[in-house]
Each structure stands twice: as C-alpha cells, then as structure tokens.
C-alpha positions, -999 to +999 in steps of 0.1 A: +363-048+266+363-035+227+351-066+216+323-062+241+315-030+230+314-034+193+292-067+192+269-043+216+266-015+189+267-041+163+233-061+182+222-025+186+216-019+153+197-049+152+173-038+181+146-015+167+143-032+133+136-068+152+111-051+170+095-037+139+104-070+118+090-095+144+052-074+145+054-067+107+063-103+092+035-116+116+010-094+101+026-104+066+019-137+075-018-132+084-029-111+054-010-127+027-017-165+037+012-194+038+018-192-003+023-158-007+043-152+026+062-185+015+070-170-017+076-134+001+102-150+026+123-168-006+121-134-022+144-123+000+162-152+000+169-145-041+182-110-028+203-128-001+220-146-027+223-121-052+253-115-028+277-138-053+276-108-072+301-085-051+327-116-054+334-113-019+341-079-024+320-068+009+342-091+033+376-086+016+372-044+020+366-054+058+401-068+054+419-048+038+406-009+053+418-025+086+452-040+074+456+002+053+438+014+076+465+047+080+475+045+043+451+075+021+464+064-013+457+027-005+420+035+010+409+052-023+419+028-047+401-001-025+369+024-024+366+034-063+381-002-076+355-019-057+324+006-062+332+006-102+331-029-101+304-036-080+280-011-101+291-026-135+289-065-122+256-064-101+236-044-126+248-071-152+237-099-126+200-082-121+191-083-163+206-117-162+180-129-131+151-106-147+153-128-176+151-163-160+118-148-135+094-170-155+115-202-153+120-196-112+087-191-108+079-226-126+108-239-105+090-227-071+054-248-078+033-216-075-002-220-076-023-206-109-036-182-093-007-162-078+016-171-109+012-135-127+008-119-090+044-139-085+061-132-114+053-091-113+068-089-077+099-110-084+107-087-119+104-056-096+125-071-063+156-079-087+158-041-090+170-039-057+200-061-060+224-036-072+215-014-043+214-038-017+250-048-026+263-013-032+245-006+007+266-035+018+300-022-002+302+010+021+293+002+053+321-025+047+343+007+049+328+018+080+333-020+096+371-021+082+374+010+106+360-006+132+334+029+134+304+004+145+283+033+163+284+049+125+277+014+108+249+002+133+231+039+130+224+033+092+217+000+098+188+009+123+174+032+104+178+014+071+165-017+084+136-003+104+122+007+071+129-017+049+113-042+078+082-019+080+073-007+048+060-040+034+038-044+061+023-003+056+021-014+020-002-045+019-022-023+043-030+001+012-037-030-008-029-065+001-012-082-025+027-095-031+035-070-055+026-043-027+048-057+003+081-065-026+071-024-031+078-017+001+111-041+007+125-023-026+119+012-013+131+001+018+167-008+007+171+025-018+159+050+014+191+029+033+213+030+004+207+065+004+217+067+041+249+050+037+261+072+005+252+105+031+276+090+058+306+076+036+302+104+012+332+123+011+356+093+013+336+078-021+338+113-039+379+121-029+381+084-048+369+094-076+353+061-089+384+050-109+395+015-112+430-001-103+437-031-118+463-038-092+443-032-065+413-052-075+435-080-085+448-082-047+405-079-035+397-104-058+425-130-051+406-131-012+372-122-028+377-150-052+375-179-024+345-157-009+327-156-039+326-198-037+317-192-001+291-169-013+280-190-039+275-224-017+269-207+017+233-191+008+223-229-008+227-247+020+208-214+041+182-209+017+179-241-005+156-261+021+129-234+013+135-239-027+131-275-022+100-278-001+086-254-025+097-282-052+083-313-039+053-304-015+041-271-030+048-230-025+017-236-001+027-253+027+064-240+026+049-206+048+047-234+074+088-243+075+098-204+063+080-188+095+108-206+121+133-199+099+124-165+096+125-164+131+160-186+131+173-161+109+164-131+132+182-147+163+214-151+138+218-111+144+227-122+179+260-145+165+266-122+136+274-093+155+299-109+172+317-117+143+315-086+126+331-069+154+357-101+155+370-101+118+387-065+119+404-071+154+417-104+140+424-095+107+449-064+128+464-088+157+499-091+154+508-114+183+498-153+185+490-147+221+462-120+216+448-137+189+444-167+207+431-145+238+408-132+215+395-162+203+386-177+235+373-148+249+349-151+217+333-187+223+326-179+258+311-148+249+290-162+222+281-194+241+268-168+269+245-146+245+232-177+227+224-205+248+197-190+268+178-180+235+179-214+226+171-230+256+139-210+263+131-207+222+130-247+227+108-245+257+081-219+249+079-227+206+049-233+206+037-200+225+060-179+208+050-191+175+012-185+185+015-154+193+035-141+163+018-162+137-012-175+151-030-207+156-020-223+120+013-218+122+017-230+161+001-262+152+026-263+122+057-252+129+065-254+164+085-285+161+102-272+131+112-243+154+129-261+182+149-286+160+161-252+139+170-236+172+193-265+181+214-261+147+211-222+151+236-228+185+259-247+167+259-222+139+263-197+158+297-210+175+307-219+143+312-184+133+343-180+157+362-206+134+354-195+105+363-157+114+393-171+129+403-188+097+393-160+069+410-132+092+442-149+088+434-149+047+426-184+042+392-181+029+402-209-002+395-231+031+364-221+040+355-217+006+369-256+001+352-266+029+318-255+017+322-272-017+326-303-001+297-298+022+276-292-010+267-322-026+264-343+006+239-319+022+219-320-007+213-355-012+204-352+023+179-322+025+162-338-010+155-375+012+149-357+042+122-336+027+105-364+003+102-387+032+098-368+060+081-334+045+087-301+065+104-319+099+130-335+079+140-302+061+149-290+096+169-321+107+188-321+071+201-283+084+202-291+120+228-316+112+247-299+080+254-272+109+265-296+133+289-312+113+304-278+098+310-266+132+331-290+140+350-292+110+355-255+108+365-256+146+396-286+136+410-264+103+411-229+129+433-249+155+456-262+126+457-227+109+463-209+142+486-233+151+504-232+119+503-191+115+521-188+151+557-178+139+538-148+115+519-139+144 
C-alpha cells in the first residue's frame, strides 16, 4: 500500500499546478497567438534539456540516498560532491547556450517580426537553467528518502508559480519576454523553497567535493547523461523540426496537444518516482517482482481511462482550453498523441525496473540506437505529412521502445535473481 501512497503524494503535487497550468497556458495561447506560444512551449523545452547538464546527477542521488540511506558520512559527501559540481557545470552550460541564442533562433524559422522579441526572451530564460537543475538536485535527496509529502509540498507550491506567473505577466504587457519573466521568477521563488526545506543537511555538508564519491555518481550518471542527452530529442525534437520545415507559426498548432500530452505524463511519472527508491532498496527477487507487477496494473488502471475519454472528447477539450483555432487544428494530433502517451507511460515500469538494478548503460544504449532511426522518421513524417505525421513518427517511436524496454527488464530481472 506504500507504493499506493507515494504515487498519491507524488500526483498530489501535481494537482494545483495542473489546475493553474491548464487555465494559464490557454490564456497564453490566446494572447500571444500560435508563433509566440510555439516558441514559448520549446522554450521550455531548451530548459527541459538543459537537464544533460547534471550528468544524471538528479537520478543517480535518488539511488544512492536510498542504498546510504542510514550512513551520515556517506549522505554528505553525495550532497556537497554533487551540489559543487552541479553549480560549477550548469553555470558553464548556460554562457555556453547564451552564446549560440542567435544561431537557435535562425534554427527555429522565426518570423521578422518576433526575431529581436525571440532572441531577448531566450537570453534571459537560460538564466534559469542553473537553478532549475540545482531545484531538481535537492529534492532528489528528499525522493532518495522516500519523504514524498516533503518533495510534493515544494513541488506544489513551486509549480503553482512558476505555471501562473507567465500568464499574470503578459497581463501587465503582452509580449514573450514578459511570460519567459515570469517562468524564470517562477523557478528561483521554488528553488528558494527547496534550499528552506533541505537546508540544514546542505549546510552540515559543507559544499566540498569528493573525488571518490563523484567518481562512483558519475560511473551511473554517466549512462544517464546519454539517456539525458537522447531522451529530451526524441520528446522535444518533433517541435524543433516542424518549426524547421513548416515555420514557428503553425508549430502552436502540434505544441498545444503536446503540451497537454506532457501534462497527463505527471500521471505515469509519479508512479515511477515513487517506484525507483523501493526498487533500488528490494533485496529479495520475489518482492521485486511483486513490486513490479503490482506497478503495470496500477499504471494501466490510472492511465487508460484518460486516454480513452482524451480520444473521445479531443475535440471538446481542446475547444475549450484553446479555442476554436486550435480544435479545428489539433484535435487529431491530440488523440494519436494520447495513444503513444499509454504506451509511454507503461514503459516507465521497465525502464525503472532496469536503472534500479544499475543498468542505466542499457537504457542509455537503448536510446542511442533509437536515435537515428526515429529521426529519419519524424523528418519524412513531417515533410510529407506536416503536423499529423509528427504525431504518428512519436506515436510509434514509443510503441516500439515499450516493448523493447519491457524484453531487456525480464532478461535483467531474470538474470539479477541470485543478487536479489
């Protein structure tokens, strides 16, 4: 029943900044036009990526507070090494992206027009990687613990605001630069939440680094970081290409579902948040396997009736959240994303499964074939079917991961059994 309860405080935390997000990116929507909300939406798909910068840092501390979880000595070097590290690495990472603003904004088609508007916004939001990843460092501690009341009461908070305060901002004045304002603000007031909670275990550290220590996070980070470096591509890249071949103005049409799509992945994700620790600590083959079943059915239970009536009413959903434009537009879009979203969402039992038993090089190895092949299929996809074929090129890249990601777990599981 702990799993229960964990992936309920985990979804918890998700609760009031939906209900702020789903009001606030509609009105976003309206008042900046497709372009700008296009280029809005990748904007924080940059900051999403900016994750390669923590090295897999953020899921290896999951991993290793809940394998030392009773050892002090152990607990500060992981804290300090990875903080240290994580200050230096992602503040080098933000010059090096506030440099190459002009040549992503070229990259993205922008209209004339917004191209100054675009390139002001994009040189404040890279401010806020450091912080982002820093926010994401700590609570790790908090998740390692398995403390997800803590974890998911910043997260509300945090989230609340940094979902809301674009949409107050463009009220003021409605421009890009206003709303990337707000999201920036947004993450330093949560930042600021999670230093008050995890304060005194980040001070007793006393931000000093440990070469042995970090060589031990980044030997499991290392594989994440590929994950990292791959896994946002093939989430975000559709958006990028669209942008590419048919113009930043019609890609508000295909980023409004997956906005949406992205939303409903809070449902899956807490699930496996609150599965990685208890795997990661499982001792016995039996209970781990237990575990694992117990997972699928209880993610095929939250998710299918989403996606069954997201399919059903798209059209009226997206209506009502976006208006007329975007019903006419993207309703289609919606329902074939909603179809890969199930299978991505049971796909994250596997791959917990496999990285809690510290074989992310697989899933990392697994990606980097994925690559290249999904590509080549999102860029024909795209140039000869426009925005619907963007949606089937990730429809079936998630299809086909699930079930590969589902055949390594049963050999690892399988082949794990005598250390379990």
């Amino acid at each position: 029943m702990s799993l229960i309860k964990n992936s309920i405080w985990n979804l918890s935390g998700y609760v009031i900044p939906t209900i702020i997000a789903i009001p606030a990116l509609g009105y976003l929507a309206r008042e900046l036009g497709p372009e700008l909300f296009g280029i809005y939406t990748l904007a924080i798909a940059i900051v999403g990526y900016a994750g390669i910068f923590d090295v897999g840092l953020t899921r290896a501390i999951v991993r290793e507070i809940a394998l030392y979880r009773n050892d002090i000595e152990e607990r500060k070097k992981i804290i300090s090494t990875s903080t240290v590290f994580i200050i230096i690495f992602s503040s080098a990472g933000m010059f090096a992206l506030y440099i190459f603003i002009p040549n992503i904004v070229k990259l993205l088609s922008v209209s004339a027009l917004h191209i100054v508007e675009v390139e002001s916004a994009l040189k404040i939001l890279v401010f806020s990687i450091p912080v982002f990843l820093l926010n994401q460092l700590w609570m790790a501690i908090l998740e390692g613990d398995e403390k997800f009341p803590i974890v998911n009461f910043q997260r509300s908070i945090g989230s609340s605001i940094i979902a809301g305060l674009p949409a107050l901002l463009i009220i003021y004045h409605n421009n890009l630069v206003n709303a990337i304002i707000g999201l920036v603000i947004g993450r330093v007031i949560s930042l600021f939440i999670a230093f008050i909670i995890v304060r005194k275990e980040v001070i007793k550290s006393k931000l000093s680094f440990h070469p042995i220590t970090f060589k031990r996070l980044i030997f499991f980070g290392g594989w994440i970081t590929v994950s990292n470096i791959i896994s946002p591509i093939m989430v975000y890249f559709d958006r990028f290409v669209i942008s590419s071949i048919l113009g930043a103005k019609v890609v508000g049409f295909y980023t409004a579902p997956s906005e949406a799509i992205g939303r409903l992945g809070l449902l899956p994700g807490a699930l496996s948040r609150a599965v990685f620790p208890r795997l990661s600590n499982i001792k016995s083959h039996e209970d781990f396997n237990t575990q694992l079943k117990f997972s699928f059915k209880l993610m095929i239970a939250g998710c299918l009736p989403v996606v069954v009536l997201g399919i059903i009413f798209s059209d009226k959903i997206l209506l009502l959240w976006m208006g007329e434009e975007y019903a006419k537009n993207s309703s289609l879009i919606l329902s074939i994303l909603l179809v890969g979203f199930f299978f991505n969402s049971l796909a994250q039992i596997p791959f917990t499964a496999i990285q809690s038993l510290g074989k992310a090089k697989l899933t990392a190895l697994l990606h980097c074939l994925e690559i290249l092949p999904y590509l080549v299929l999102l860029y024909f996809f795209v140039h000869s079917y426009g925005l619907i074929g963007a949606a089937y090129a990730w429809s079936i890249r998630v299809i086909i991961d699930f079930l590969l990601l589902l055949v390594i777990s049963n050999k690892c599981v399988s082949r794990n059994r005598k250390n379990l």
